[in-house]
C-alpha positions in Angstrom: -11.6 -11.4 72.7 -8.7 -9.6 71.0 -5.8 -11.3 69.5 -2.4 -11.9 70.6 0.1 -10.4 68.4 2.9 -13.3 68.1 5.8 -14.5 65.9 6.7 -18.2 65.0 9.7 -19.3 63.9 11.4 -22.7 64.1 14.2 -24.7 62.9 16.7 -22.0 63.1 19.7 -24.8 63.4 22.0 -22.8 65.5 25.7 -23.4 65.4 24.8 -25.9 62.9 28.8 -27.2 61.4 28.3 -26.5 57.3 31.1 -29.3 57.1 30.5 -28.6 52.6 31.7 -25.4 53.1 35.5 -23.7 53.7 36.0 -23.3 57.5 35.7 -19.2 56.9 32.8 -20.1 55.0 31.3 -21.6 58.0 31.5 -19.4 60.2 30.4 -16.9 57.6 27.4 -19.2 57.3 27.1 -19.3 61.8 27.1 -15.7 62.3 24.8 -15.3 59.0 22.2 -17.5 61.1 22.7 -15.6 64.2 21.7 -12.3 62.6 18.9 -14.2 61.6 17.4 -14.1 65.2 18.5 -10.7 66.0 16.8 -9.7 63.0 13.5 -11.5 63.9 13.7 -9.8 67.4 14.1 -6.5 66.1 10.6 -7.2 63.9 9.3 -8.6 67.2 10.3 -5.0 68.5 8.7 -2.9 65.7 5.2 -4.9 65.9 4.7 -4.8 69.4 4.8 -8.9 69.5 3.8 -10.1 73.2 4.2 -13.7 72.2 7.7 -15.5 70.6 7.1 -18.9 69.8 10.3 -21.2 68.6 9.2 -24.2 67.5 11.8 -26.8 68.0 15.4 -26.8 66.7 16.7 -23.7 67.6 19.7 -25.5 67.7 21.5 -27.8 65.6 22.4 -30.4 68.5 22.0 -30.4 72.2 25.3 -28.4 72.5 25.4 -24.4 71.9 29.3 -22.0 71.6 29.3 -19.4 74.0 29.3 -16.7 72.1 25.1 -18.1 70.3 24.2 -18.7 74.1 24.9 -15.1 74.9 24.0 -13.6 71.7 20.4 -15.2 72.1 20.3 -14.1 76.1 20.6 -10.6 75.0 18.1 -10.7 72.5 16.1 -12.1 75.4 16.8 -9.6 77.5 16.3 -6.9 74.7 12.6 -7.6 74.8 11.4 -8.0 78.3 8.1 -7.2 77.4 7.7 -10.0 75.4 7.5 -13.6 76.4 9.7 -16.0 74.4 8.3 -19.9 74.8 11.0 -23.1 73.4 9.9 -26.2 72.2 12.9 -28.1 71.8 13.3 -30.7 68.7 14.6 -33.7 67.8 18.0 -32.2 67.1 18.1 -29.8 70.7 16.6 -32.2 73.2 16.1 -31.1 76.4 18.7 -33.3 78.4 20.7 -32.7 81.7 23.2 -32.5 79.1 21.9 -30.0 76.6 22.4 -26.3 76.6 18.6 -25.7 77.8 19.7 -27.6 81.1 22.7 -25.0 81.6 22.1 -22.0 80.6 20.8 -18.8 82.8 17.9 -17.3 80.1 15.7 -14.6 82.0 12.5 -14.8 83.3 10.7 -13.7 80.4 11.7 -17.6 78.6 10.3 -20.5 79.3 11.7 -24.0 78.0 9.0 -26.9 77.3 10.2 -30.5 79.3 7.8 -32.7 77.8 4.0 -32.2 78.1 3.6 -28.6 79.8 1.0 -25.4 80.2 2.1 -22.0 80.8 -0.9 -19.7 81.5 -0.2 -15.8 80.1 -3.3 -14.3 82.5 -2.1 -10.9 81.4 -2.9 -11.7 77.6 -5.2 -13.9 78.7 -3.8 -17.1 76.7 -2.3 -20.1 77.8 0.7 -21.2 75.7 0.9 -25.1 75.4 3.9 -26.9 75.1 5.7 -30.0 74.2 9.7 -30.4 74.1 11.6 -33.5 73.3 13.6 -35.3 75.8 15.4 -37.5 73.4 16.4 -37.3 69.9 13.6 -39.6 69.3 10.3 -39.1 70.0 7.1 -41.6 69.1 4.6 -39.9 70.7 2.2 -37.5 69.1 3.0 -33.9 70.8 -0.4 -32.4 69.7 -2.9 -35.3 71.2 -2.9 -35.7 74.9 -3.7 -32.0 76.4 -7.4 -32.9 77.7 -10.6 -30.1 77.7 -9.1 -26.5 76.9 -10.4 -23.1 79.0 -12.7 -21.8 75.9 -12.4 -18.7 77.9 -8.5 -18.4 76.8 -6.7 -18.1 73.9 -5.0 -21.2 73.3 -1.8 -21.9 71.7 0.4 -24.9 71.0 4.1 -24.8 70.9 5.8 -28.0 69.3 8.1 -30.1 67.0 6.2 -32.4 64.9 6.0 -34.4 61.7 2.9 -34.4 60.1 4.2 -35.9 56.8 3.7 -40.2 58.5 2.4 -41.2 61.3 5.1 -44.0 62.0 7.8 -40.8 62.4 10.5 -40.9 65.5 9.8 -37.1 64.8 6.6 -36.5 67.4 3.8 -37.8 64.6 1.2 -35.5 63.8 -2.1 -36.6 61.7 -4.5 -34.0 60.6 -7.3 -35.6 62.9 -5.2 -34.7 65.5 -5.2 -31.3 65.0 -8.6 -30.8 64.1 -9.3 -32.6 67.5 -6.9 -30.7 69.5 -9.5 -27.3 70.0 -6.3 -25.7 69.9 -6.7 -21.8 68.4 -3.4 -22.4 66.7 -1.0 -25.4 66.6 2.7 -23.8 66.2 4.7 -26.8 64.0 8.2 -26.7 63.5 10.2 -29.6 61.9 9.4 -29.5 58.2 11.7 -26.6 56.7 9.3 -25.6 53.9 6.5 -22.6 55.0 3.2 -24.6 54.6 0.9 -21.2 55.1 -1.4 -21.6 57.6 -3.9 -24.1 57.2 -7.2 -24.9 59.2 -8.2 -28.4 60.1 -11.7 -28.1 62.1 -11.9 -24.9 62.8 -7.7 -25.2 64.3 -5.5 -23.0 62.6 -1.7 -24.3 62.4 1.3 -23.9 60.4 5.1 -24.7 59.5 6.9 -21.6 59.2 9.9 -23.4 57.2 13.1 -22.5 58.5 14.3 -19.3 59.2 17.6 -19.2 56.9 18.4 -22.3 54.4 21.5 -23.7 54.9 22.2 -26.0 51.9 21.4 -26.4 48.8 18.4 -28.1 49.4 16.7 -25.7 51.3 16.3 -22.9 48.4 14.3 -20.0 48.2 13.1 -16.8 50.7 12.9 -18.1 53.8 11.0 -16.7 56.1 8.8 -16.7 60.0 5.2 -16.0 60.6 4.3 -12.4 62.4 0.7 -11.6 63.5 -1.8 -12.3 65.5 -3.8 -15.3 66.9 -7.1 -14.7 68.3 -10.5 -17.3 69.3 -11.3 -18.4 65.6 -9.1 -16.2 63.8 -5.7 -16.1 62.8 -4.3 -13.2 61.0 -0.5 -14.2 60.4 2.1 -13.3 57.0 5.5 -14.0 56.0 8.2 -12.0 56.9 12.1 -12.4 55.5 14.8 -11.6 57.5 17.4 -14.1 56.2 20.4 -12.3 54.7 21.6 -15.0 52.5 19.5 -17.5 50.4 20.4 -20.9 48.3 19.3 -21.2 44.4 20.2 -24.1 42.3 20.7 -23.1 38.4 21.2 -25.3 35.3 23.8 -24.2 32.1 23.8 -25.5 28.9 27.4 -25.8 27.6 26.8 -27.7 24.5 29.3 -27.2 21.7 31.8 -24.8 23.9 35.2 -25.4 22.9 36.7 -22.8 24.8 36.8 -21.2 28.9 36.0 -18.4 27.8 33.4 -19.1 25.6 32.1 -21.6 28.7 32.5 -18.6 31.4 30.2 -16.3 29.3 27.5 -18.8 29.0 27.8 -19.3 33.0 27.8 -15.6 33.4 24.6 -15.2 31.7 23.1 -18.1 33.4 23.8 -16.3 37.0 22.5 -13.4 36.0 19.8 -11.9 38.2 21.0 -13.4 41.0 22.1 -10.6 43.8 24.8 -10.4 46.3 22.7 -12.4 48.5 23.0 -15.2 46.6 24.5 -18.6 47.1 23.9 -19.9 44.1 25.0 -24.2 42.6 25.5 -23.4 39.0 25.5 -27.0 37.2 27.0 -27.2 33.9 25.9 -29.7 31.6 25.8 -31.2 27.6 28.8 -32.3 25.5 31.7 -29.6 24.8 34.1 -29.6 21.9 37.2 -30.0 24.2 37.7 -31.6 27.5 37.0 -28.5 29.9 37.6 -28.1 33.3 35.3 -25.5 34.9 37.2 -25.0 38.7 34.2 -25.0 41.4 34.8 -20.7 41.3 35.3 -20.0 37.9 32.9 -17.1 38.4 34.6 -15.6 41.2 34.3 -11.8 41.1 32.4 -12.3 37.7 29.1 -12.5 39.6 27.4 -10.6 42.0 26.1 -14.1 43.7 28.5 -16.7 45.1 28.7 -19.1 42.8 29.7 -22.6 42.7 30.0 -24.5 39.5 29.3 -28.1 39.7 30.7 -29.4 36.1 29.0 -32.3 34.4 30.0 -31.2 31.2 31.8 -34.3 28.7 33.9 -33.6 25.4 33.3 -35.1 22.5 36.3 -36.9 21.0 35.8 -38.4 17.5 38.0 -42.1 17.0 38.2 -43.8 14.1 37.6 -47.4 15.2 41.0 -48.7 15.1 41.9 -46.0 17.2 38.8 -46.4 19.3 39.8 -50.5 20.1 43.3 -50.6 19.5 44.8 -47.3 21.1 45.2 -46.2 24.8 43.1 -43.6 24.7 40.5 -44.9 22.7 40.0 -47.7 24.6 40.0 -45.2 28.0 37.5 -42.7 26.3 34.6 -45.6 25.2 35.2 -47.5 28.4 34.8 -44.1 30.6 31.8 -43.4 28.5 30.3 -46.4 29.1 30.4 -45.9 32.7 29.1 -42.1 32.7 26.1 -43.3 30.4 25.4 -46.0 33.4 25.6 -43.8 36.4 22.9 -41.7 37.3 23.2 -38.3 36.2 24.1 -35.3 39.1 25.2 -38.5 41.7 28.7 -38.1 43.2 29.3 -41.4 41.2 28.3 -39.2 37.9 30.4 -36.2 38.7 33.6 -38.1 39.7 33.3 -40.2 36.3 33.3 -37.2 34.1 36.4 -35.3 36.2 38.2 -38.7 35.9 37.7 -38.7 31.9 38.6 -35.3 31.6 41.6 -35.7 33.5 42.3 -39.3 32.0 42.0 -37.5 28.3 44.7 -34.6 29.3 47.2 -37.0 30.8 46.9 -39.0 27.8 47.2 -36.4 25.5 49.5 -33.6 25.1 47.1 -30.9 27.0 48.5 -30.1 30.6 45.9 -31.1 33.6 45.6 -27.2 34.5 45.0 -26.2 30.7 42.3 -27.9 29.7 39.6 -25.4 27.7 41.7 -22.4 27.3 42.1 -20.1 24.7 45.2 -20.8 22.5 47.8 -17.4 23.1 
């Protein structure tokens, strides 16, 4: 039996809010997400895919705008020859209250309710499926679908958490799987790609998510496009994501100046692209109490970057000065606390702004000067 050519995708996170970013930011980051599935259709398009699995999460809660419920019913539409199967997550439940409930998709989707089987005669598959009806979920979505047709290709559509087995996430154990008889498990949940992996002769895979959305979801992101067959799975990676998150270190030891602190930022960001947003952190002790504004780099870069500073001057007190004076006695007590906190924590970062601002109203520096050059 031939394979099926399909794509899997998951956790695509759908009008999620991006409440760290600037409300045009946001949106920037909504529409950005959008594209993402447009994009993937378009691939779906160009390979000829007859099978569009979306394992779980294609939204960020139960609730969709109108403008992503339309957008994703004309990339439907756009595609009528292929069939487009949902398995909604722990974050989209179906619910009479969720946007799977209300909205008109076209024949050619099918939602999973729970515990379902859709048979594809024409491909001659049958897509398994199971979608959350509550946020939580304690069940085990792969275990529970009885004997398979070993006639069929079959195919399982889901949102599970194979990292515990005590998970309100749908728990998924490897024994599972390899009991399943499944031809290929679709998993979605975990936003890292896993590559496909076989477990007893069952293929399966996370594809990660389809677009990162914070800083801790770095890297290409991608979805899986090929085909499943009876014992053989031929699936790769493909990026469609326009925008990706990277996470970059700086060394600013000894800077006394901006400038001086700018250029050794600017270097640090190179190689980065326009694609790019990139958390540049700024560490080590500097000869005078910088301030390094969150877009220093701004127009400097071709990546958007943000500068998180957790740089600390150096300030040398004689120990009179150091017990006896005001600012002494602010400096060594504020160090004391930075040296405590754990380094990168919000306690951390809020320490070292509060010295540096602490050292410029007790000295003769203005707040908005700190670490420029001198005229």
């Amino acid at each position: 039996m031939n394979g099926v050519g399909i794509i899997h995708t998951a956790d695509l996170h759908l009008d999620a809010p991006f409440s760290a970013f600037s409300p045009e930011k946001a949106e920037r980051r909504r529409e950005q997400l959008r594209q993402c599935f447009l994009s993937l259709v378009k691939v779906a398009r160009e390979r000829g895919t007859r099978l569009f699995l979306i394992s779980g999460d294609l939204f960020d809660s139960e609730y969709a705008t109108k403008d992503t419920a339309e957008l994703l019913r004309s990339g439907f539409e756009s595609l009528p020859e292929c069939r487009f199967f949902i398995s909604p997550g722990n974050h989209d439940p179906y619910t009479g209250a969720s946007v799977y409930a209300s909205a008109e998709f076209p024949d050619n989707v099918h939602v999973f309710r729970g515990r379902e089987c859709v048979p594809v005669p024409e491909l001659g598959v049958n897509v398994y499926g199971y979608g959350f009806v509550a946020p939580n979920c304690t069940e085990s979505p792969v275990d529970g679908y009885g004997v398979l047709d070993s006639n069929k290709i079959n195919i399982l559509v889901c949102h599970g958490d194979i990292s515990s087995v005590l998970s309100t996430n749908g728990p998924v154990s490897l024994r599972e799987i390899g009991d399943s008889g499944f031809d290929y498990v679709a998993l979605g949940h975990i936003h890292r790609a896993s590559g496909v992996r076989c477990e007893s002769g069952v293929h399966y895979a996370y594809p990660g998510c389809l677009c990162g959305r914070s800083f801790d979801e770095t890297g290409r992101k991608t979805a899986l496009v090929g085909t499943v067959g009876k014992g053989e799975v031929s699936l790769e990676e493909v990026c469609v994501s326009a925008v990706r998150f990277e996470t970059a270190d700086c060394d600013l030891t000894g800077c006394a100046t901006r400038r001086e602190a700018t250029e050794r930022l600017c270097r640090a960001a190179e190689g980065f692209g326009a694609d790019t947003v990139l958390r540049l952190t700024a560490f080590g002790d500097t000869e005078s109490e910088l301030i390094l504004p969150p877009d220093l780099l701004k127009g400097l870069s071709e990546a958007e970057v943000q500068i998180v500073d957790l740089t600390r001057p150096v300030m040398s007190f004689t120990r009179v000065e150091s017990e006896s004076t005001l600012k002494g006695i602010f400096y060594k007590t504020m160090c004391e606390r930075i040296d405590k906190a754990q380094p990168g924590s919000e306690e951390h970062r809020i320490l070292v702004k509060a010295l540096k601002y602490g050292l410029g109203a007790l000295g003769e520096k203005p707040l908005t000067d700190f670490g420029e050059d001198a005229e």
